[in-house]
Each structure stands twice: as structure tokens, then as C-alpha cells.
C-alpha positions as CSV (number, residue, x, y, z in Angstrom):
1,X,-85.0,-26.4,-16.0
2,X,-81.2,-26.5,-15.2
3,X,-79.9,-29.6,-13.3
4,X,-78.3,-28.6,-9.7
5,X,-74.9,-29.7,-9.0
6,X,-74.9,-31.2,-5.6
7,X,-74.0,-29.7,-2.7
8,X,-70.0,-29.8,-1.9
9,X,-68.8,-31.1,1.1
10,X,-66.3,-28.4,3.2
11,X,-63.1,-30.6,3.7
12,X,-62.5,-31.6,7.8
13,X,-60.3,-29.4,9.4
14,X,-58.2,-31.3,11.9
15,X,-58.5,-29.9,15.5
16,X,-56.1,-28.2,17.2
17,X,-53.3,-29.8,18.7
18,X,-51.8,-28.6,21.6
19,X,-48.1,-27.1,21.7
20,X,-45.8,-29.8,22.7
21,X,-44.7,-27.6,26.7
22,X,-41.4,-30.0,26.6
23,X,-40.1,-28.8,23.3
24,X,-40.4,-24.8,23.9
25,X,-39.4,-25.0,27.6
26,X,-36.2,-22.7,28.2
27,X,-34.1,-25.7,29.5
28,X,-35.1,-27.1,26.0
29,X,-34.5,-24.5,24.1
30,X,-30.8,-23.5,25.4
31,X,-29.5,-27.6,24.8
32,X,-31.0,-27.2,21.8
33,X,-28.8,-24.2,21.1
34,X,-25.8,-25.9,22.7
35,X,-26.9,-29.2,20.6
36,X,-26.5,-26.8,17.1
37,X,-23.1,-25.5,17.7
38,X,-21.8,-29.0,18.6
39,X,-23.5,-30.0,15.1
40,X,-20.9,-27.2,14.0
41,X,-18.2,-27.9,15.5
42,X,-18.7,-31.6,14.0
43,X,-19.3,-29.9,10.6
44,X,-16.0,-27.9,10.9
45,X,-13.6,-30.5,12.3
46,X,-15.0,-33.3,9.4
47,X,-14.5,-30.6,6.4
48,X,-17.8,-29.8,5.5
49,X,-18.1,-26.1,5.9
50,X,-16.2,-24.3,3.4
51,X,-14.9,-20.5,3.9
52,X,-15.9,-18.3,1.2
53,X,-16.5,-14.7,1.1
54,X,-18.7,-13.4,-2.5
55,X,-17.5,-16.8,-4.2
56,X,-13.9,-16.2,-3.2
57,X,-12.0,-18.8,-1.7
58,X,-10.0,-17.3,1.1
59,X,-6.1,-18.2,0.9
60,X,-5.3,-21.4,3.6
61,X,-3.8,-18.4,6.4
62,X,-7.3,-16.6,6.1
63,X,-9.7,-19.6,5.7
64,X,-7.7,-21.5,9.3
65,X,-8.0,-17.9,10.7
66,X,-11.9,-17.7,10.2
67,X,-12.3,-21.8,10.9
68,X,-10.4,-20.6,14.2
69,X,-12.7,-18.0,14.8
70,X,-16.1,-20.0,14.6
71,X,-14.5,-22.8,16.7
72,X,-14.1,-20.4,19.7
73,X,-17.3,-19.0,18.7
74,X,-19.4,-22.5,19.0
75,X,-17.4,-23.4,22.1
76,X,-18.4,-20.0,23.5
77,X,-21.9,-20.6,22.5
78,X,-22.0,-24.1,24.0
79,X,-20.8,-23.1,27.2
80,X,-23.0,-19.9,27.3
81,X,-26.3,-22.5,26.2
82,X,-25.3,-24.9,29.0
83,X,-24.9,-21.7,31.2
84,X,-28.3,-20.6,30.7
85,X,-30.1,-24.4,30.8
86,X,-28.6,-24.5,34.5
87,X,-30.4,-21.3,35.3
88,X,-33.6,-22.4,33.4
89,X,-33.4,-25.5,35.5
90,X,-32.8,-24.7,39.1
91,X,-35.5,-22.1,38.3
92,X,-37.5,-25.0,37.7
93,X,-36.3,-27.0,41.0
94,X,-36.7,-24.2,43.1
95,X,-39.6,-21.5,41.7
96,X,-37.6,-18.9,42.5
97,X,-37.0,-16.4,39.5
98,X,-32.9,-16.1,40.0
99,X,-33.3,-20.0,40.3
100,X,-32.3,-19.5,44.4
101,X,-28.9,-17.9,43.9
């Protein structure tokens, strides 16, 4: 008679925890955004993003042109994030879907 292996035991699945409503709420989300393009800004104005195109370093006129450009584009973004967490706020403060304006 073969021996029987014993029985294996199914490994515990952990429950399910329930989304975190803070981190995925619009006001959130939009200083998160704003929060990102400051970490950019930071990123540009300490040296650390480099401006290549295909492996080729653009000349120092091209590579301050495109630093120029994604400096107005974060600071655009930022303002346009902070924009939108005002919205997303006073909806909250007043339950009205255009946030009372």
C-alpha cells in the first residue's frame, strides 16, 4: 500500500482592506499633482534632469531653451493643480457640483 502524503494546508489570504477615501479624493489627487511638478521644478533648478534627445546632448542654447520650456510648463501645471483642488474643495464645503460659484 502506498503511504499518503498529508494533506496541504491553502496558505491565508489576508482580507480585504479598504481603499484609503483620503488618498484618492480629488482635492488629494490635484496637490498631489501640484506636489510632482514642484518635485520638478526642484529637480531642474538643482541639475538633476539632463536634456537629451536619442542620446544627443542638445547644444547649451537648445538644452536652456527646453529647461525654459518645462519650467513654464510645471509652473503652469502647479497653478492649474491648485486651480482644480479649490474647486474640488469648495465642492466639498458646499455640496454643490460647481462648488457654489
Amino acid at each position: 500500500m502506498a503511504a499518503r502524503r498529508p494533506a496541504r494546508k491553502l496558505a491565508a489570504v489576508p482580507a480585504a482592506t479598504p481603499t484609503d477615501p483620503i488618498r484618492y479624493d480629488p482635492v488629494m489627487l490635484a496637490i498631489g499633482q501640484a506636489r510632482a511638478h514642484l518635485w520638478l521644478l526642484d529637480a531642474i533648478d538643482g541639475g538633476h534632469v539632463n536634456v537629451y534627445t536619442g542620446g544627443v546632448v542638445f547644444d547649451e542654447a537648445e538644452a536652456a531653451e527646453v529647461r525654459e520650456w518645462l519650467v513654464g510648463d510645471a509652473i503652469q501645471a502647479i497653478a492649474g493643480a491648485l486651480a482644480e483642488a479649490q474647486v474640488e474643495y469648495q465642492k466639498l464645503r458646499t455640496g454643490a457640483p460647481d462648488g457654489g460659484a
